[in-house]
TIPAGU-319373 format. One record per atom (N, C-alpha, C): residue number from 0; atom name; x, y, z. Coordinates in nm, 2 decimals, decimal comma, always signed. Example, Ala and Ser with C-alpha at 12.3 -4.5 7.8 and 13.67 -1.06 7.14 Angstrom:
 tivo kolfi      X      Y      Z
    0     N  +1,32  -0,57  +0,78
    0    CA  +1,23  -0,45  +0,78
    0     C  +1,32  -0,33  +0,78
    1     N  +1,28  -0,22  +0,71
    1    CA  +1,37  -0,11  +0,71
    1     C  +1,29  +0,00  +0,79
END
This chain:
 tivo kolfi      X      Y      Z
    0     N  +0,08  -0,12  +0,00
    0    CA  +0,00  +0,00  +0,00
    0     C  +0,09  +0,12  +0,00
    1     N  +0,07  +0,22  -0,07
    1    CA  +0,17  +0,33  -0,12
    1     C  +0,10  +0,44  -0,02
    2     N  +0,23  +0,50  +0,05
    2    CA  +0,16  +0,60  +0,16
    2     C  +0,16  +0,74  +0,08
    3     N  +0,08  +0,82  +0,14
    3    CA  +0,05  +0,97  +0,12
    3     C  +0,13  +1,08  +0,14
    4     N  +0,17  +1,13  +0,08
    4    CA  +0,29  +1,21  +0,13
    4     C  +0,21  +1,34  +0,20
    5     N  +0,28  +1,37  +0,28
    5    CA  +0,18  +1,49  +0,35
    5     C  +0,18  +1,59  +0,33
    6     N  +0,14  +1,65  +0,35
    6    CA  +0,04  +1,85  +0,33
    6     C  +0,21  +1,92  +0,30
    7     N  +0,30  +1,86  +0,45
    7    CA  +0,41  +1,92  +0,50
    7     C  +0,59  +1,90  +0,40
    8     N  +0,53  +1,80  +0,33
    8    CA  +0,62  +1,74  +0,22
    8     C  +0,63  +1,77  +0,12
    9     N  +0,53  +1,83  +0,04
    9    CA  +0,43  +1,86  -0,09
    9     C  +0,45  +2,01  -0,06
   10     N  +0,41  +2,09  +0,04
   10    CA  +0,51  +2,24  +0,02
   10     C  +0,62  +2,24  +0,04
   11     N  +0,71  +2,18  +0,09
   11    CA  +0,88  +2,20  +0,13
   11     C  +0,86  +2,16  -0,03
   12     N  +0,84  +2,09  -0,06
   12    CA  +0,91  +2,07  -0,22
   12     C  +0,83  +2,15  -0,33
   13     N  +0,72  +2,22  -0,33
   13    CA  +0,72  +2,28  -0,38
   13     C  +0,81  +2,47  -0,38
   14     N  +0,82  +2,47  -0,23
   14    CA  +0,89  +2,61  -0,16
   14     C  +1,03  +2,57  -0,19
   15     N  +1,13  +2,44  -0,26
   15    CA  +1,24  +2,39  -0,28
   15     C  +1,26  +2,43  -0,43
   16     N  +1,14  +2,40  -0,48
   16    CA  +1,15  +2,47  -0,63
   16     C  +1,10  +2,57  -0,67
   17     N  +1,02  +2,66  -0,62
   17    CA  +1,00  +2,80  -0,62
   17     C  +1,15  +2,88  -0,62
   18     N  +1,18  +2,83  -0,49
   18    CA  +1,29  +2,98  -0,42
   18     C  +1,41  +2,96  -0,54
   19     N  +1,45  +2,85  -0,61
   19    CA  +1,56  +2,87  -0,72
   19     C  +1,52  +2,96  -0,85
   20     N  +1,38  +2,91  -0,87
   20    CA  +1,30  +2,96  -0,99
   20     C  +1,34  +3,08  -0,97
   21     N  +1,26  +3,19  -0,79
   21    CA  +1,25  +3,34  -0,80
   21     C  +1,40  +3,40  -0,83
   22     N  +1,52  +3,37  -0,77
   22    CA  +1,64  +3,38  -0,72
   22     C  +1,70  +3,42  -0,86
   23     N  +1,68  +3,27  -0,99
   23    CA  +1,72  +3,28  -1,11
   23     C  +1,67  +3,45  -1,18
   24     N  +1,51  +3,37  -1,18
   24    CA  +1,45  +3,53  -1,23
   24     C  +1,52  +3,68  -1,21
   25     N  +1,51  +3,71  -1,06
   25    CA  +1,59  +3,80  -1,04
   25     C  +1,75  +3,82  -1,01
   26     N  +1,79  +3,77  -1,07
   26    CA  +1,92  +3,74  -1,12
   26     C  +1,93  +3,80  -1,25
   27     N  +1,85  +3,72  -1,33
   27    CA  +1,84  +3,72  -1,47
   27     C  +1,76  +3,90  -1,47
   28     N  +1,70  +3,90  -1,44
   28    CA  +1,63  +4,08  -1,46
   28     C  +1,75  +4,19  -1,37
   29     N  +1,79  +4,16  -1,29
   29    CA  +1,93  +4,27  -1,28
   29     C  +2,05  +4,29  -1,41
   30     N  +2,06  +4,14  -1,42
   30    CA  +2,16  +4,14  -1,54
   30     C  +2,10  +4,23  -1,65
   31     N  +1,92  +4,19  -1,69
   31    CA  +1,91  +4,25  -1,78
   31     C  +1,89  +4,38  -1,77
   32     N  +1,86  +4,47  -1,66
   32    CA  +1,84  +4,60  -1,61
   32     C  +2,03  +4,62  -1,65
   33     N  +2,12  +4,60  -1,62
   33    CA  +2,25  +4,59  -1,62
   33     C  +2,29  +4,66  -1,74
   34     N  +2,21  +4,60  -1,82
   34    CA  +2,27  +4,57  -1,96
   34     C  +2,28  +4,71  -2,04
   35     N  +2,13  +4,82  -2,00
   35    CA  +2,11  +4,94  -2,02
   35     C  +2,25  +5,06  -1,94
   36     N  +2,32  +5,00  -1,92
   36    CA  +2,42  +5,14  -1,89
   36     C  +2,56  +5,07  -1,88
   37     N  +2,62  +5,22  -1,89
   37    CA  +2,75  +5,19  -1,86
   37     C  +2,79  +5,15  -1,71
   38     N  +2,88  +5,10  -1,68
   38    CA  +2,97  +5,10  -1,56
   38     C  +3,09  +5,11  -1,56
   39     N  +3,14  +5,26  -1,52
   39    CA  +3,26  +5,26  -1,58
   39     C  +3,39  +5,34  -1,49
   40     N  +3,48  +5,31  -1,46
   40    CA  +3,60  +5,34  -1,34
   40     C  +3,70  +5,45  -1,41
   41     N  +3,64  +5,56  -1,41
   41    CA  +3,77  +5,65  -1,49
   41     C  +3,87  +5,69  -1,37
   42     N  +3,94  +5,79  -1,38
   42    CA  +4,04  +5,82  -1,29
   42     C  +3,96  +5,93  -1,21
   43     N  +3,88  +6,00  -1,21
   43    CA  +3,83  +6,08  -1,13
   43     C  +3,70  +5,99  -1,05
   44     N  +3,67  +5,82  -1,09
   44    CA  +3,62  +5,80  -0,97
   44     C  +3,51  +5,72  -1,10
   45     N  +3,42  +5,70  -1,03
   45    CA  +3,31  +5,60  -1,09
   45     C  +3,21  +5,68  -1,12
   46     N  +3,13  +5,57  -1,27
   46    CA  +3,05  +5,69  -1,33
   46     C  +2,96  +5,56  -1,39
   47     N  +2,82  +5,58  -1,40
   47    CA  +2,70  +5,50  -1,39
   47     C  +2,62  +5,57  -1,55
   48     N  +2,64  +5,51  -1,67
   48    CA  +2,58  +5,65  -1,78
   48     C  +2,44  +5,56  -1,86
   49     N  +2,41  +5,62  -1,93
   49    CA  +2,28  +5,50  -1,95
   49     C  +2,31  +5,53  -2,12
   50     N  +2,30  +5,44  -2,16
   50    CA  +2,37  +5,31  -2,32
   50     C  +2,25  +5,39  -2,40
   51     N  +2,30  +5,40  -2,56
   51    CA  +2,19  +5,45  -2,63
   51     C  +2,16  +5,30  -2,68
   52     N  +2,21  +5,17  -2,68
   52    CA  +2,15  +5,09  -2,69
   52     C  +2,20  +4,97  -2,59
   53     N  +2,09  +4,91  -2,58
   53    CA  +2,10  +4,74  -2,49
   53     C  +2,16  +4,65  -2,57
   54     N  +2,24  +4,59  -2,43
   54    CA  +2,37  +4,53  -2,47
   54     C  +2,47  +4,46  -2,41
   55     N  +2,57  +4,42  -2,42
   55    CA  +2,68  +4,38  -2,31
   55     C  +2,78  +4,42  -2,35
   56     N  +2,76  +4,51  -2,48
   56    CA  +2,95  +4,58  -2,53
   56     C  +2,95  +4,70  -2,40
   57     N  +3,08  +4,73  -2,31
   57    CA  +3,09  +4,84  -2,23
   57     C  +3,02  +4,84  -2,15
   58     N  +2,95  +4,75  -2,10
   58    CA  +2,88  +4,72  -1,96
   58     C  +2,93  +4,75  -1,85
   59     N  +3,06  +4,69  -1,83
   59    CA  +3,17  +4,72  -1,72
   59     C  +3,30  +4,79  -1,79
   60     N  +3,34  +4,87  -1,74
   60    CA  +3,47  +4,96  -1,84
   60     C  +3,54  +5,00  -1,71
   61     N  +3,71  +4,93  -1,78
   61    CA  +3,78  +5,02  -1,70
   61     C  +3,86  +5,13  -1,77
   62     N  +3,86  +5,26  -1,79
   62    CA  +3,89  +5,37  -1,84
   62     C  +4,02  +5,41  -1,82
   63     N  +4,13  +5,41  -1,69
   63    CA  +4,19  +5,44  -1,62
   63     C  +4,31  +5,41  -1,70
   64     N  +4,37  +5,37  -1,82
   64    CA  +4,47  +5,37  -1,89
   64     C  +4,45  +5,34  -2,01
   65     N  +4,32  +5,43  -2,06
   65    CA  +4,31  +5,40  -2,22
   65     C  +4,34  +5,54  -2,24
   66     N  +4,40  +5,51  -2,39
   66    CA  +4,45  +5,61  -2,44
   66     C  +4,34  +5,67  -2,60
   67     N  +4,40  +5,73  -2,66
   67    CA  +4,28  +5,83  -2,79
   67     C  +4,21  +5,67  -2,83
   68     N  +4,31  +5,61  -2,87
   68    CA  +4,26  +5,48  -2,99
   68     C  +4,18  +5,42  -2,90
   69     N  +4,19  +5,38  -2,76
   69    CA  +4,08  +5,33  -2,73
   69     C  +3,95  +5,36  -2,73
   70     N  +3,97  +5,51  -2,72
   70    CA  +3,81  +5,55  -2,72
   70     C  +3,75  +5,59  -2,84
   71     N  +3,87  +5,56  -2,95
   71    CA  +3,80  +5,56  -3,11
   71     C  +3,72  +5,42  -3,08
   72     N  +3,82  +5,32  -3,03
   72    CA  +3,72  +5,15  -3,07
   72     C  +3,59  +5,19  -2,97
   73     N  +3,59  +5,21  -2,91
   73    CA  +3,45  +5,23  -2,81
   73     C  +3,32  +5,36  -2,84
   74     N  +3,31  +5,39  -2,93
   74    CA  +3,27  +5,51  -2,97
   74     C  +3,12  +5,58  -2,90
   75     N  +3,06  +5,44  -2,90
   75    CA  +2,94  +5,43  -2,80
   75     C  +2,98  +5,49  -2,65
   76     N  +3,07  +5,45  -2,60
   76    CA  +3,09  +5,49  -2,43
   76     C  +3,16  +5,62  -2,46
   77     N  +3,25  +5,67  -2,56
   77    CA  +3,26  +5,79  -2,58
   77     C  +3,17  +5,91  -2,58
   78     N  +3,05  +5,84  -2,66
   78    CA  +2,94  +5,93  -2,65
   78     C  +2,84  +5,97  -2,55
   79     N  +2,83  +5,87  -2,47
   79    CA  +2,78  +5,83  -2,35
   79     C  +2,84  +5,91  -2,24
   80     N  +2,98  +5,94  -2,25
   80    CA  +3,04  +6,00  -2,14
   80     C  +3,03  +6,14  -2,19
   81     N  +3,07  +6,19  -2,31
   81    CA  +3,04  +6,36  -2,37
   81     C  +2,89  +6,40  -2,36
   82     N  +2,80  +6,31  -2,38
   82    CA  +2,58  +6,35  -2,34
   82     C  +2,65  +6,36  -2,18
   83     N  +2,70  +6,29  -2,09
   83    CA  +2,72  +6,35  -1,95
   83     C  +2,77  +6,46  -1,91
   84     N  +2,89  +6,49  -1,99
   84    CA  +2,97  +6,61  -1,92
   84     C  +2,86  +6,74  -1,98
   85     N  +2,82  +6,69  -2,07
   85    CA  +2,69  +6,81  -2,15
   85     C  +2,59  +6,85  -2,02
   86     N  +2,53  +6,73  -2,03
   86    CA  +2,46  +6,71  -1,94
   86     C  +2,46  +6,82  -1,77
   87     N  +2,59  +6,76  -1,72
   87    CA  +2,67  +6,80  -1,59
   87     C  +2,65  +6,97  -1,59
   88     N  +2,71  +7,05  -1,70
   88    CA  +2,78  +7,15  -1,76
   88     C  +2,60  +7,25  -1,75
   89     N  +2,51  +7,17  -1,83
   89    CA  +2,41  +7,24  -1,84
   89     C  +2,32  +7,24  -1,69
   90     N  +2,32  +7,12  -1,65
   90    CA  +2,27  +7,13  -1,48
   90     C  +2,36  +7,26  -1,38
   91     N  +2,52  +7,31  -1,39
   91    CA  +2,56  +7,36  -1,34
   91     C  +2,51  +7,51  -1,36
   92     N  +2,52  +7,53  -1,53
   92    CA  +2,45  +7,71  -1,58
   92     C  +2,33  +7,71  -1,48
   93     N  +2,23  +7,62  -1,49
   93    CA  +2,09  +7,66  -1,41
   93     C  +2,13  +7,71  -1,27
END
């Protein structure tokens, strides 16, 4: 005769496979919130800029010894950082 598994067994295992499910999910939705900006370490400190497109090119950047040619290959994070200092520049006139 095959016993019944109880009330107490049947949520632990379903609350066993939930909590990886939610964990993954939001895991997975930070990365992809992530994806929309820069993160980037220049020498005057750290700078958070938002991507004119979604992505993983320049997601994390470390700035702090690139020179002209790098920021020709990166052109996107170059632009990204000039819309900021614009940005900065025109917050400050007001």
């Amino acid at each position: 005769m095959a016993r019944k598994r109880s009330s107490r067994s049947t949520k632990r295992t379903k609350r066993s496979f939930t909590t990886p499910v939610v964990v993954v999910l939001i895991v997975v939705a930070l990365i992809a919130g992530a994806m929309n900006y820069h993160f980037v370490v220049t020498k005057n400190g750290f700078k958070v800029l938002k991507k004119s497109h979604w992505g993983p090119k320049d997601t994390f950047v470390d700035t702090r010894s690139w020179g002209p040619l790098d920021w020709i290959d990166h052109s996107d994070l170059l632009k990204a950082m000039v819309n900021n200092t614009i940005n900065n520049l025109k917050d400050d006139v007001k």
